[in-house]
C-alpha positions as CSV (number, residue, x, y, z in Angstrom):
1,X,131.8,92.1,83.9
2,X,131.8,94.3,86.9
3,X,128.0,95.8,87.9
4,X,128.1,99.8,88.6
5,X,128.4,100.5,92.2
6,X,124.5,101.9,94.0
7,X,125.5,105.4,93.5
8,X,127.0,105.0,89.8
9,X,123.4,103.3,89.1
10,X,121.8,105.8,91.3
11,X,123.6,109.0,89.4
12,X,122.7,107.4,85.8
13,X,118.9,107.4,87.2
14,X,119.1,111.6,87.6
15,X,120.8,112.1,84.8
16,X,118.5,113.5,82.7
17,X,117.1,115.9,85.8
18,X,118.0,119.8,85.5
19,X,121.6,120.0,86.8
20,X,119.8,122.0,90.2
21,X,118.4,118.2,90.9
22,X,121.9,116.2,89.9
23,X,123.4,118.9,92.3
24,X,120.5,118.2,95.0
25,X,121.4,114.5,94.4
26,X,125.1,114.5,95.1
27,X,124.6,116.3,97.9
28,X,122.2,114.4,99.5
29,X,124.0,111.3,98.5
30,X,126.5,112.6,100.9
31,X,124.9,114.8,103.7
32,X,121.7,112.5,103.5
33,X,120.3,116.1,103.9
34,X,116.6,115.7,103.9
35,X,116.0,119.1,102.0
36,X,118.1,118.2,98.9
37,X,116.1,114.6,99.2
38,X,112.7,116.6,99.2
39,X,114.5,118.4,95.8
40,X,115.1,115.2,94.1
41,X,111.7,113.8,94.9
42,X,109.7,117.0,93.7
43,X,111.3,116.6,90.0
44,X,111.0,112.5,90.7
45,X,107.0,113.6,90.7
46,X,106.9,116.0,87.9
47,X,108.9,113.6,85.9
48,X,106.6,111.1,86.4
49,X,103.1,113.8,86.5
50,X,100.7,113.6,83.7
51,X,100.9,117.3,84.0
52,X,104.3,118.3,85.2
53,X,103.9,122.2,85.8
54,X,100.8,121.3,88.3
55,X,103.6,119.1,90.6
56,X,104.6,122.5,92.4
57,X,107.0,122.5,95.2
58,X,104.5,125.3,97.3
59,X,101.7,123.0,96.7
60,X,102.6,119.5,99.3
61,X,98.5,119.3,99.2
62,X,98.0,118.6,96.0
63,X,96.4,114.7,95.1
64,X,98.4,112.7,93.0
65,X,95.1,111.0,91.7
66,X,92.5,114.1,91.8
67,X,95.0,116.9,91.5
68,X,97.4,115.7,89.5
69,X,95.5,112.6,87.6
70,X,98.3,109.8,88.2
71,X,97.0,106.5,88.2
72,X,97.8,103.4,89.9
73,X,100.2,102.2,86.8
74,X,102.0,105.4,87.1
75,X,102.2,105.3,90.8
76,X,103.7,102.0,91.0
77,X,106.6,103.7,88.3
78,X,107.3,106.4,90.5
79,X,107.7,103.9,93.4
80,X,109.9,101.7,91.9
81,X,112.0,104.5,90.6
82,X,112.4,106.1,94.4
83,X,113.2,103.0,95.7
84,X,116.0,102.4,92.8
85,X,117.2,105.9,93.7
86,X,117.2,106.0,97.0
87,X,118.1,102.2,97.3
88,X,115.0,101.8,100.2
89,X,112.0,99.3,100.3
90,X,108.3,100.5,99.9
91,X,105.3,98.4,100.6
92,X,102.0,97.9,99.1
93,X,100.4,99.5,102.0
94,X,103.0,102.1,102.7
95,X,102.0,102.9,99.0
96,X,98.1,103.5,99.8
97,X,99.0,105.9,102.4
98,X,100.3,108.7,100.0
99,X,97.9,110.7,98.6
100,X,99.4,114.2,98.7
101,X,102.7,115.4,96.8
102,X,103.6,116.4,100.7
103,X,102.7,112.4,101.6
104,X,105.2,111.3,99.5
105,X,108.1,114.1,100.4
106,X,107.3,113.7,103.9
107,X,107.3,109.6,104.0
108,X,110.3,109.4,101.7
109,X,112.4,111.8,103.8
110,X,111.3,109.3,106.9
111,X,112.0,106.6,105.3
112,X,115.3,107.9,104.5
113,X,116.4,108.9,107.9
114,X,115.8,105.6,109.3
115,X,117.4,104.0,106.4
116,X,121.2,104.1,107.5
117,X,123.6,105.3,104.7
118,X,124.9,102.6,101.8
């Protein structure tokens, strides 16, 4: 049996996103733009937030742990779902370095820039 393709598996992991995200998605799949990447991890956070309405794009500062009560279980999740859907690697210590929504965003987006393309 044939395994999907990266981006067929990568497309079934935003499927259940608003269609503003899928669209975000595709592009960036193409375009590696890092602003449709920043859209895609935003709803990657509230998808994963205790609270979803406090993960607020204008709000980069807020804590994942003190703002936005994620713990360490849920963390690790979120992880492992970025790196499925943006087929990159993220350490245990790159990890403890994001504490902000605007950590993550920014880090991903680096990470993703000197990633090259699939």
């Amino acid at each position: 049996m044939d395994q999907p393709s990266p981006t067929a598996a990568a497309r079934t992991l935003v499927r259940h996103f608003e269609p503003d995200v899928q669209e975000a998605f595709g592009r960036f799949q193409s375009s590696r733009s890092p602003e449709d990447a920043n859209i895609v991890v935003l709803a990657v956070v509230r998808d994963h937030a205790p609270d979803p309405a406090a993960a607020t794009a204008d709000h980069d500062d807020l804590s994942l742990i003190n703002d936005l009560n994620f713990d360490s279980v849920t963390i690790a999740e979120m992880v492992f779902f970025i790196e499925d859907l943006f087929e990159i690697r993220i350490s245990n210590a790159e990890v403890v370095r994001l504490h902000t929504i605007g950590d993550l965003r920014n880090f991903v987006r680096d990470k993703l820039t000197s990633s090259p393309a699939s």
